[in-house]
FIVEXDO-123830 format. One record per residue (C-alpha): residue number from 0; x, y, z. Coordinates in pm, whole numbers, plus 50000, padded with zeros to 5 digits. Layout:
N
> NUM X Y Z
...
! end
This chain:
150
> 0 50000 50000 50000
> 1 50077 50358 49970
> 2 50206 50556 50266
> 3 49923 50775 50436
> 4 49926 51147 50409
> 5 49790 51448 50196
> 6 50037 51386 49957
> 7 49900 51025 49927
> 8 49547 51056 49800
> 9 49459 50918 49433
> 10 49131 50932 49201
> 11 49050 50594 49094
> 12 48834 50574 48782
> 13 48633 50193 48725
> 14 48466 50070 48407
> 15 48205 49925 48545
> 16 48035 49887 48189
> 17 48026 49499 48029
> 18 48172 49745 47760
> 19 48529 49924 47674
> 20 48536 50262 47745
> 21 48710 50550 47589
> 22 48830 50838 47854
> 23 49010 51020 47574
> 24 49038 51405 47661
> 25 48796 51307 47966
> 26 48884 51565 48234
> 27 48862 51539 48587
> 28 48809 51872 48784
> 29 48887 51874 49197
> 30 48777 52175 49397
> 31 48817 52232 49772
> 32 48582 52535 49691
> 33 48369 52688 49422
> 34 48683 52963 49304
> 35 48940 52745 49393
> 36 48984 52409 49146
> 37 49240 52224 48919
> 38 49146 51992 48608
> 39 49354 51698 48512
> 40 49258 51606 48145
> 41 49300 51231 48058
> 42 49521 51168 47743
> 43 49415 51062 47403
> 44 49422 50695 47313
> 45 49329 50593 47751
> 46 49106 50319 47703
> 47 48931 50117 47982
> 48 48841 49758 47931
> 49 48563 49641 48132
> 50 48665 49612 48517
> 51 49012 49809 48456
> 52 49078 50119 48678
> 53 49221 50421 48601
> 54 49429 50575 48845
> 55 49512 50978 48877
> 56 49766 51032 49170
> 57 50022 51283 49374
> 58 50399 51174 49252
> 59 50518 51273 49587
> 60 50327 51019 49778
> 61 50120 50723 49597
> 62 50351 50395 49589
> 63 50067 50204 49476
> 64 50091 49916 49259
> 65 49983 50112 48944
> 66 49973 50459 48829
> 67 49837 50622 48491
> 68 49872 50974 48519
> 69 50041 51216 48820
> 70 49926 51530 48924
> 71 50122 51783 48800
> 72 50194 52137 48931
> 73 50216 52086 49308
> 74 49839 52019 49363
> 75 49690 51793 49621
> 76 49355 51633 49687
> 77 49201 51823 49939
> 78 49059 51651 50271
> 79 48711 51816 50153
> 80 48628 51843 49801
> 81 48421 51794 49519
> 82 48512 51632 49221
> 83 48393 51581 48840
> 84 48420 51362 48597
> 85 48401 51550 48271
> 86 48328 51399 47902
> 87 48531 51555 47637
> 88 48270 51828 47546
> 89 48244 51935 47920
> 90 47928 51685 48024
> 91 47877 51605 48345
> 92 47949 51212 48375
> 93 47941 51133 48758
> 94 48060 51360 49065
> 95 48146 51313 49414
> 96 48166 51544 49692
> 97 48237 51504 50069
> 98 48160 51824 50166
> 99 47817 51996 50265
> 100 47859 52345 50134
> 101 47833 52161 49782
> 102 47470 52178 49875
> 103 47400 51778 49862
> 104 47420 51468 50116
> 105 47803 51437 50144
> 106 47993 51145 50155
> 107 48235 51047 50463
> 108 48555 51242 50508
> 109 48775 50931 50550
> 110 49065 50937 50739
> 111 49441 50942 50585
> 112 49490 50544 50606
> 113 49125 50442 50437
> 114 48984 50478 50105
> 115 48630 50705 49959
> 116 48471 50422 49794
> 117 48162 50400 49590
> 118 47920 50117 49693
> 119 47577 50201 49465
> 120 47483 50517 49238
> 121 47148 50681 49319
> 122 47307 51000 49322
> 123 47336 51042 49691
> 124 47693 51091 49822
> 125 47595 50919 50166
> 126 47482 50661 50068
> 127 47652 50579 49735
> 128 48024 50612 49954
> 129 48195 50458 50238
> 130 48552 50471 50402
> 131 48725 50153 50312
> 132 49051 49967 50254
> 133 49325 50141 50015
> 134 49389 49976 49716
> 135 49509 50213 49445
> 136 49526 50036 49093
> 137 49322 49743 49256
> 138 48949 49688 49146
> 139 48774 49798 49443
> 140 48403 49654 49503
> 141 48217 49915 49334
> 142 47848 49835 49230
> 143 47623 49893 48873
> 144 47434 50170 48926
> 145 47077 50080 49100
> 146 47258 49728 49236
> 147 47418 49833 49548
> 148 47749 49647 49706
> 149 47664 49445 50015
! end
């Protein structure tokens, strides 16, 4: 596993489609408040087979098994923050947030040594998340949407 830390947090993306999907020029945005945000835009040609994870991480901290792409610039995840998944024409995909002032049902704020993980997708953050074992670059138990993870 990855040392625990600010420095050590990591987006993990999961097909969860019987299909491959193409996250060409998908972006993902993380803000810690509505002026203050940073986009990480997925390269061309990033292709996820079903069950494959994609994994977007700080190169001063992750020593996970597998890492795509590194955060670039000095930016961290945030302890509270909300986060988009973009489409290549700026569509909203899927979003998470863990923090109330987003103006929805948060999810947990985990601590450093456990993992934000998504167990169903009815578009409520506390229900659809828990804090649970890290395991960056490791399918994680992550449910369809409407067929929630026991």
């Amino acid at each position: 596993m990855a040392p625990t830390g600010p420095t050590d947090r990591y987006i993990q993306i999961k097909n969860i489609s019987q299909d491959r999907q193409d996250l060409s020029r998908f972006t993902v945005v993380v803000a810690s408040s509505p002026s203050k945000s940073f986009d990480v835009k997925i390269p061309s040609g990033t292709i996820l087979q079903s069950g494959e994870v994609y994994v977007i991480a700080n190169p001063q901290g992750c020593s996970g098994p597998v890492v795509h792409q590194f955060l670039t610039g000095g930016v961290q995840i945030p302890d509270r923050f909300f986060i988009m998944l973009l489409d290549p024409s700026g569509f909203l995909i899927n979003w998470v947030s863990n923090d109330a002032s987003w103006g929805a049902d948060p999810a947990p704020v985990c601590p450093d040594a456990l993992a934000l993980i998504r167990r169903s997708n009815t578009d409520d953050n506390a229900a659809d998340f828990y804090c649970g074992p890290r395991a960056p670059g490791l399918p994680g138990p992550v449910a369809r949407p409407g067929r929630p993870t026991p």
